[in-house]
C-alpha positions as CSV (number, residue, x, y, z in Angstrom):
1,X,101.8,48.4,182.8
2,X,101.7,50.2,186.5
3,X,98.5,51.4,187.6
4,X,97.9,55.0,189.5
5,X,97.0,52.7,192.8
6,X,101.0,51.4,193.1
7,X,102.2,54.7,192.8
8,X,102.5,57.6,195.5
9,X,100.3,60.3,194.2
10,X,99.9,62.3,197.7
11,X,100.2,65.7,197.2
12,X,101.9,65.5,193.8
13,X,101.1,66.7,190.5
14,X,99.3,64.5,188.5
15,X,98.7,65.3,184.9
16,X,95.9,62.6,183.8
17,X,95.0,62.0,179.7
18,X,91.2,61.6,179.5
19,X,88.7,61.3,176.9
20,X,86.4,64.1,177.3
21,X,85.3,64.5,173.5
22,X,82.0,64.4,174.3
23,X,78.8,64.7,171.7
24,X,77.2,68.2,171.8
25,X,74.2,69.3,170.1
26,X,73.8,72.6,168.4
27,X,73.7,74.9,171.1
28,X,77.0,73.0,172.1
29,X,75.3,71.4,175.1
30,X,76.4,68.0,176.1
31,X,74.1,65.5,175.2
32,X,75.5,62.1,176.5
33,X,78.3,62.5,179.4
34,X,79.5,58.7,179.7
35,X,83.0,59.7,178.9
36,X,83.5,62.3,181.7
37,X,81.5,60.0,184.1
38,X,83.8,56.9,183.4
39,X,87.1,58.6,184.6
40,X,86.0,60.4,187.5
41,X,87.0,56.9,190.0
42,X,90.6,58.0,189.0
43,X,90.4,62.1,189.4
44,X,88.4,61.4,192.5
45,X,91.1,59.4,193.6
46,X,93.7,62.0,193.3
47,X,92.2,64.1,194.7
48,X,91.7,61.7,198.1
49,X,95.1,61.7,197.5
50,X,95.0,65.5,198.1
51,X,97.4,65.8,194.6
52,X,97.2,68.7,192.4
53,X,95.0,67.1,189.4
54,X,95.5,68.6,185.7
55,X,93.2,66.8,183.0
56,X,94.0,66.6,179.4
57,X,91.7,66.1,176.6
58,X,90.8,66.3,172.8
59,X,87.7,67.6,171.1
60,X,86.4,67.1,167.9
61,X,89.1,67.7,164.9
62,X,90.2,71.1,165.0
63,X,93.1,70.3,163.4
64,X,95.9,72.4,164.9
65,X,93.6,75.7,164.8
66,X,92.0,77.4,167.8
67,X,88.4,77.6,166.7
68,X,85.3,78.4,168.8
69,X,83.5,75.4,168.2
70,X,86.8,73.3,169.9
71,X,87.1,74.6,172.9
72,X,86.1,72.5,176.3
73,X,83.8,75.5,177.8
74,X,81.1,73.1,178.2
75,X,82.8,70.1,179.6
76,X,84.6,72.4,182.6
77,X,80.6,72.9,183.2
78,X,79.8,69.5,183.4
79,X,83.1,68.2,184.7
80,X,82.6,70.7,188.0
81,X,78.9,69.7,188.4
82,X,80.1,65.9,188.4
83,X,82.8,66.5,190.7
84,X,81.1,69.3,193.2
85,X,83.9,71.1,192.9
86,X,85.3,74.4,191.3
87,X,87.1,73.0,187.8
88,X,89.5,76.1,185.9
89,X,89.8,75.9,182.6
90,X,92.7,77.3,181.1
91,X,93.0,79.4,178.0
92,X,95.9,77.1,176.5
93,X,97.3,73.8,177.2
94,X,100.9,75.1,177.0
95,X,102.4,78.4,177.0
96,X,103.2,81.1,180.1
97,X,99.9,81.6,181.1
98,X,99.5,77.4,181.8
99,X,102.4,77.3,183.4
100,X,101.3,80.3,186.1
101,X,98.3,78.2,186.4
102,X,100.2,74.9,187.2
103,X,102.3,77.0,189.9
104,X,99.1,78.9,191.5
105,X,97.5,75.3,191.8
106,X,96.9,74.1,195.5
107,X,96.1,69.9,196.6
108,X,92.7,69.3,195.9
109,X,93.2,71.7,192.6
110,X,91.4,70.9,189.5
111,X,92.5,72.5,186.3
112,X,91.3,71.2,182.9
113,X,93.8,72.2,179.9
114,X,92.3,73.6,176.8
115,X,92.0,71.6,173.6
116,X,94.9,69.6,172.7
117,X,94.2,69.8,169.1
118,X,94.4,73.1,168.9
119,X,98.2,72.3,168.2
120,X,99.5,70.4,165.5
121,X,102.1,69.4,167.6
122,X,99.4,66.7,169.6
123,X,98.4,64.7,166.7
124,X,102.3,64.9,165.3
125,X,103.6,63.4,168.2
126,X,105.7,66.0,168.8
127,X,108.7,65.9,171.5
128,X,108.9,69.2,172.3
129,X,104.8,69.7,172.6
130,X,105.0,66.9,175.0
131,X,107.8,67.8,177.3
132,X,106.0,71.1,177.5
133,X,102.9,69.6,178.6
134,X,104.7,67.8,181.0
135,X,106.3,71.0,182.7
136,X,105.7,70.9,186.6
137,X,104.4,67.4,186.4
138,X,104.9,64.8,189.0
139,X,103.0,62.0,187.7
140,X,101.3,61.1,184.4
141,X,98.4,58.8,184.3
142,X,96.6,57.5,181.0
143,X,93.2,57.1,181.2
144,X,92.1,57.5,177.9
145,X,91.4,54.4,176.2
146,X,89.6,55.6,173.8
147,X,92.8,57.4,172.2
148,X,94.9,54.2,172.9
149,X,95.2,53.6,169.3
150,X,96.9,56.9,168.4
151,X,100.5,58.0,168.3
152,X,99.9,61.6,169.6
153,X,102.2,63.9,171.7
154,X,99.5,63.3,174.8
155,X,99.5,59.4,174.7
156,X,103.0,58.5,173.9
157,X,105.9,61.0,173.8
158,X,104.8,62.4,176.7
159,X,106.1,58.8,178.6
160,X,109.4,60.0,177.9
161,X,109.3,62.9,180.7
162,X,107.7,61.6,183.6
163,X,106.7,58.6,185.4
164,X,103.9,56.8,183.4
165,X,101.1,54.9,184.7
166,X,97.5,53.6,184.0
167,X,94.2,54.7,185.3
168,X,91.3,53.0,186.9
169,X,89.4,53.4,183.2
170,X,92.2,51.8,181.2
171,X,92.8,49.0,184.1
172,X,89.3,47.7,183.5
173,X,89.2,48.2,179.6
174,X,92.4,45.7,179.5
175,X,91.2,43.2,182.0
176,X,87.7,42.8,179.9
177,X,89.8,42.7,177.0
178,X,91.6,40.0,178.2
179,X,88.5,37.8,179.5
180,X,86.4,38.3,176.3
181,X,89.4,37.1,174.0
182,X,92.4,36.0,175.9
183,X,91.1,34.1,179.0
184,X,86.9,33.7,178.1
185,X,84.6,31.3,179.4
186,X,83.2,29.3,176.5
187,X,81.2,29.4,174.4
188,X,82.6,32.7,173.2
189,X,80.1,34.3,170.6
190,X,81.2,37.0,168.4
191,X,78.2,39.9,167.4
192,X,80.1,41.8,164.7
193,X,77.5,44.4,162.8
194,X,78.1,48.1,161.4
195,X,78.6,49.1,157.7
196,X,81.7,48.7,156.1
197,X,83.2,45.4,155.8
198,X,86.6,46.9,154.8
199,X,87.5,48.5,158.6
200,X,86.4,45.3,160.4
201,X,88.2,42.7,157.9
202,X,91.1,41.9,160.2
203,X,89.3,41.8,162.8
204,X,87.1,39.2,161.7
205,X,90.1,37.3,160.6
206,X,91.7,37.6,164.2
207,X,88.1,36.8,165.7
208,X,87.9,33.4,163.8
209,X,91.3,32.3,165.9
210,X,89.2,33.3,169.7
211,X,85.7,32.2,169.2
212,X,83.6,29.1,168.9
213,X,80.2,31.3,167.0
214,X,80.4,34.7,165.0
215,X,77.6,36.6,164.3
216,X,77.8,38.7,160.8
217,X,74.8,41.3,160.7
218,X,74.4,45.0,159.8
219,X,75.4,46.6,156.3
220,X,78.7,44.1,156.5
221,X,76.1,40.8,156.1
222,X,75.3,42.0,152.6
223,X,78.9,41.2,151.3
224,X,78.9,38.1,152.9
225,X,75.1,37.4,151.3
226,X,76.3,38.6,147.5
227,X,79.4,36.6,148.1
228,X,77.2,33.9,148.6
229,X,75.5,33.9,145.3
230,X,71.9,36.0,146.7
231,X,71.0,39.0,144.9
232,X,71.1,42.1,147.6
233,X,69.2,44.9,144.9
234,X,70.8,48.0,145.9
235,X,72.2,47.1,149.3
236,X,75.5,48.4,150.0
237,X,78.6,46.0,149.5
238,X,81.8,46.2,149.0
239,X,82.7,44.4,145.7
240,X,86.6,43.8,146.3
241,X,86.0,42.2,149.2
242,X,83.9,39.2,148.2
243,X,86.3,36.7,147.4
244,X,87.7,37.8,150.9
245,X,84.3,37.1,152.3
246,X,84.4,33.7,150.7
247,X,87.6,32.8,152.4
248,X,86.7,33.8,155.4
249,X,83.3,31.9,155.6
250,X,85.8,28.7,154.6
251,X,88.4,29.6,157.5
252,X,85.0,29.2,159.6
253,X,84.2,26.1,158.4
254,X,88.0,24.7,158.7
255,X,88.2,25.8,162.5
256,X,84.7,24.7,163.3
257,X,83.1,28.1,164.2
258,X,79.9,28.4,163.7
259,X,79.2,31.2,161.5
260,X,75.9,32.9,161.3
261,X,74.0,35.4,159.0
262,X,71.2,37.1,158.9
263,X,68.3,35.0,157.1
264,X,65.6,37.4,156.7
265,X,65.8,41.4,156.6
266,X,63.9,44.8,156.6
267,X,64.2,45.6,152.7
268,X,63.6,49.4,151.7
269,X,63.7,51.4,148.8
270,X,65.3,54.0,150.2
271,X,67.3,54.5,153.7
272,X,64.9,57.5,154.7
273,X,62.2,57.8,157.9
274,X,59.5,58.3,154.9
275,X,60.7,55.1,152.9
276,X,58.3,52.1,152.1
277,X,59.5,48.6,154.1
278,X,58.7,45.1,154.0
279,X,60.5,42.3,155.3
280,X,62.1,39.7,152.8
281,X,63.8,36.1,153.1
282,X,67.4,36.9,151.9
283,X,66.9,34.6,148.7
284,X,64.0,37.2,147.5
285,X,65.5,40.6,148.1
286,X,63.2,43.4,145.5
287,X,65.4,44.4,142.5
288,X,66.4,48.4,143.3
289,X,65.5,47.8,147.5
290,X,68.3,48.3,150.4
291,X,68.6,46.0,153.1
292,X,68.3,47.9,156.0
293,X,67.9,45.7,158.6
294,X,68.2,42.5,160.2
295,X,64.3,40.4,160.1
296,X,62.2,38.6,163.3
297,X,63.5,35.2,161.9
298,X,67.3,36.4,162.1
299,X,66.1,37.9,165.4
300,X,65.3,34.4,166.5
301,X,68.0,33.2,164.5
302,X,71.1,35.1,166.3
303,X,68.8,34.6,169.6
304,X,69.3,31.0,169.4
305,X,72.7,31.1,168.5
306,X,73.4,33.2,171.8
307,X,71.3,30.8,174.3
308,X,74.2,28.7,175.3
309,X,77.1,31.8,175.6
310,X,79.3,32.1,178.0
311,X,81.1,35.5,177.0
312,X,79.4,37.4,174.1
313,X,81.5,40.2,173.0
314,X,79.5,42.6,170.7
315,X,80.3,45.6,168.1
316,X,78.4,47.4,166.0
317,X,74.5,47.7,165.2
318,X,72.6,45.1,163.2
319,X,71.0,47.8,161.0
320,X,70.8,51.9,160.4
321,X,69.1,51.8,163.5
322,X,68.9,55.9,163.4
323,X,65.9,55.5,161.9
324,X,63.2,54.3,163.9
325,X,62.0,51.8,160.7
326,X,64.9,50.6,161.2
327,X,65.8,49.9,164.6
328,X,64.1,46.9,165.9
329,X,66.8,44.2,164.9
330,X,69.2,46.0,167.0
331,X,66.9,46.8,169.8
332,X,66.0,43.2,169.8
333,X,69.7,42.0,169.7
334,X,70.2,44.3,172.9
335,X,67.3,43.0,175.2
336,X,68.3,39.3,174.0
337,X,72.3,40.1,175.1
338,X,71.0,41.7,178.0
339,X,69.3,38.8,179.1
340,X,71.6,36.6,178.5
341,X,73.8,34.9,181.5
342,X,76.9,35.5,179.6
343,X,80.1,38.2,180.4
344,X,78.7,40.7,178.1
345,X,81.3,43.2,176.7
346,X,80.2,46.1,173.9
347,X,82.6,48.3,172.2
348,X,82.1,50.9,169.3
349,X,79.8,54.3,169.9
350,X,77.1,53.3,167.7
351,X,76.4,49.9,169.9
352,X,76.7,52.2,173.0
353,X,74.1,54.5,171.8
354,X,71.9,51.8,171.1
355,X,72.0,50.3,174.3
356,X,71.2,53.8,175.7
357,X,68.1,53.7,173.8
358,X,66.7,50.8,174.5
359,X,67.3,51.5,178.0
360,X,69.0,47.9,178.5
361,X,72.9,50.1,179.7
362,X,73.4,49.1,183.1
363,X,72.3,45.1,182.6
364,X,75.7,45.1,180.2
365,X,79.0,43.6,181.9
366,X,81.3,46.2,180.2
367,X,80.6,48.6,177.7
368,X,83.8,49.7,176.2
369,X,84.4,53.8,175.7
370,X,86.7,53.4,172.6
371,X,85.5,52.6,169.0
372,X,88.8,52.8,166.9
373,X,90.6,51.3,170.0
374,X,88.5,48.2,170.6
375,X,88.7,47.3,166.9
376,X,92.1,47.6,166.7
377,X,92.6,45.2,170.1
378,X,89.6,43.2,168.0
379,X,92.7,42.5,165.7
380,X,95.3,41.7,167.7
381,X,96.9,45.0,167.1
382,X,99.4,46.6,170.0
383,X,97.7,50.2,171.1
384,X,100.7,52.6,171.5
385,X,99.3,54.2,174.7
386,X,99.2,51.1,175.9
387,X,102.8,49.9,174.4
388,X,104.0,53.2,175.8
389,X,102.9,52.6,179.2
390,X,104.7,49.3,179.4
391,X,107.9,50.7,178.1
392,X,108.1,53.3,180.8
393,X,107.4,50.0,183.3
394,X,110.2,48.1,181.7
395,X,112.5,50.5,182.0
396,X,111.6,51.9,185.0
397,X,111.6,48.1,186.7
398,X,114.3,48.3,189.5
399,X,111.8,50.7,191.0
C-alpha cells in the first residue's frame, strides 16, 4: 500500500473514506465520538496541505433508502466542533447538486457527503456509483478500517478511478496488526471472549498458529466447558460446535499453547439487572442457572496467565458486562491488561466500550476501531480495502 504522506496532496482534491457511523442515543445525539476523533490526523493533514477535503461515510443500515434517522446531521456538528472549522454537508453523495458543491469548494474546504447507504449502489459495489463518487477527485485516501472487510462501491471500485492511497488511521491499524501477530514479542497471549463461538471459530483456529497462551472466556467458554464433559444449566452454547471445540483444545495441546478457561463463574437464573447471582466452580453449575460471567478465581486465573506477556492482543468481553452484576470479570480483565508491561492491542466495539468504562482507555497500546475487520485479520483473511489498495500500488509502480 501507499500512504497519503508519499503522495502530493497540495491543493488537490482529496476524497477520504472514513468511518463516521457513530453511536447516537435517542435524541440522535452522539454519545461516543472515537471514530471521528481517530481520523482527524489525516483531514487535518490535508488541510495543512491546503487540499480541498471531501469525507465519505456510512451510517447505520439504511439500506439503499434515504430515511431521517440515516442521515449525518449530527456528525457535520461534531465533525466542525472537532476541527474548528465550518464543515458543509451535502444533501446527497452523488448527483448535480454534489457535483456544484465539489466545484464551489476552495483549499482548506470541508465538505462531508451524505450517507452512502442511502444508495444501493454502495453496498453493491457498484461501478458506475463509484466512478460518480469519484467525479472531480484528485486523490482518494482510505481511512476507514473499520469497513476494510467489505466489498462496497466506497472501499473498492472506487480504486479503479483515481489514485489510491492509505491514511494515517489505516497505517497504524496494519502496523499493530502486524506486531501482535506477524512480528510479536513473546510471549504472545490471546484474550478471546464475546458470545458466539460460531463468528470467532476460524479465528481461534488461525490464533492457535501465532500464540504461545489463549485465553477462552465470555459466553464462547461455555462450549468449550460442555465440550468438556461439565454441565453449564442453561448457559448458552452452541451444540454443533463441540466436537469442534474438542479439536481445537487438542490442536492446543499438539502445538504447546497453553490454553486457559475460565474456572469459576457468576451463575444467574436469568440474564436481567433484577436476577439472583452467586458464584460457582465450573464443576457445580445450578441446574436451570446461566453463566454470566467470568469468577475471582478465573480473575486470578487469566491474571496469572498474563504476568509474563509480552504482546497481549484482546477481543471481546469476559461476560454480559451491560449489566452491572455482571461486569466485574471484564472490568478486572481490563485494569490487569492495563497494567501489564505488554504491547496491548484491543479490537471489537464491545471491548472498547468496556475499557471506556472502566476508565483504563488511554493506558492501552492500540485499541483497534473495527470489529468485523479485526476478526477477519484475526483469521488470516485478506480485507478487500486493503487488497484494493495494494492493487492500485502494484499497478501504479513505475510511479
Amino acid at each position: 500500500m501507499k500512504y497519503i504522506d508519499e503522495v502530493d496532496i497540495k491543493g488537490k482534491t482529496v476524497f477520504i473514506r472514513v468511518d463516521f457511523n457513530v453511536p447516537l442515543d435517542q435524541n440522535r445525539n452522539i454519545t461516543d465520538d472515537t471514530r471521528i476523533r481517530a481520523v482527524l490526523p489525516t483531514i487535518n493533514f490535508c488541510l495543512e496541505g491546503n487540499a480541498k477535503v471531501i469525507l465519505a461515510t456510512h451510517l447505520g443500515r439504511p439500506d439503499g433508502q434515504r430515511l431521517e434517522e440515516g442521515s449525518l446531521a449530527p456528525v457535520a456538528r461534531r465533525l466542525a466542533y472537532r476541527l474548528h472549522k465550518k464543515v458543509t454537508l451535502a444533501p446527497d453523495c452523488i448527483g448535480p447538486e454534489v457535483d456544484k458543491l465539489k466545484k464551489a469548494m476552495k483549499r482548506g474546504d470541508v465538505l462531508l457527503l451524505e450517507n452512502l447507504r442511502f444508495h444501493p449502489g454502495e453496498t453493491k459495489n457498484d461501478e458506475e456509483f463509484a466512478r460518480e463518487l469519484m467525479k472531480g477527485v484528485d486523490i482518494y485516501v482510505d481511512d476507514a478500517f473499520a469497513v476494510a472487510h467489505r466489498a462496497h462501491a466506497s472501499v473498492e471500485a472506487v480504486t479503479r478511478f483515481a489514485p489510491s492511497v492509505a491514511g494515517f488511521l489505516m497505517r497504524d491499524e496494519v502496523h499493530y496488526f502486524h506486531k501482535c501477530l506477524e512480528d510479536p514479542a513473546r510471549p504472545l497471549v490471546a484474550l478471546i471472549g464475546g458470545a458466539k463461538i460460531s463468528s470467532k471459530l476460524a479465528a481461534l483456529v488461525n490464533l492457535l498458529k501465532h500464540v504461545d497462551k489463549l485465553i477462552v472466556g465470555g459466553a464462547m467458554a461455555t462450549t468449550f466447558l460442555k465440550a468438556m464433559g461439565y454441565d453449564v444449566g442453561k448457559s448458552l452454547v452452541d451444540n454443533s460446535l463441540l466436537k469442534t471445540a474438542r479439536d481445537l483444545m487438542k490442536t492446543a495441546l499438539k502445538k504447546k499453547v497453553k490454553f486457559y478457561l475460565p474456572v469459576d463463574c457468576v451463575v444467574a437464573d436469568r440474564i436481567d439487572k433484577r436476577a439472583e447471582t452467586k458464584i460457582s466452580p465450573v464443576q457445580e453449575v445450578p441446574d436451570g442457572w446461566i453463566i454470566a460471567d467470568i469468577g475471582p478465581a478465573t480473575v486470578t486465573l487469566f491474571g496469572e496467565a498474563l504476568q509474563n506477556a509480552k504482546t497481549i492482543v484482546w477481543n471481546g468481553p469476559m461476560g454480559a458486562f451491560e449489566y452491572d452484576a455482571f461486569s466485574r470479570g471484564t472490568m478486572a480483565m481490563v485494569h490487569k491488561v492495563a497494567e501489564s508491561y505488554a504491547l496491548t492491542i484491543v479490537g471489537g466495539g464491545d471491548t472498547d466500550v468496556a475499557l471506556h468504562k472502566a476508565g483504563e482507555f488511554q493506558k492501552f497500546s492500540y485499541v483497534s476501531t473495527g470489529g468485523g475487520a479485526f476478526i477477519e485479520l484475526l483469521e488470516g483473511k485478506k480485507l478487500p480495502g486493503i487488497v484494493a489498495l495494494e492493487e492500485w500500488a502494484k499497478r501504479n509502480s513505475h510511479d
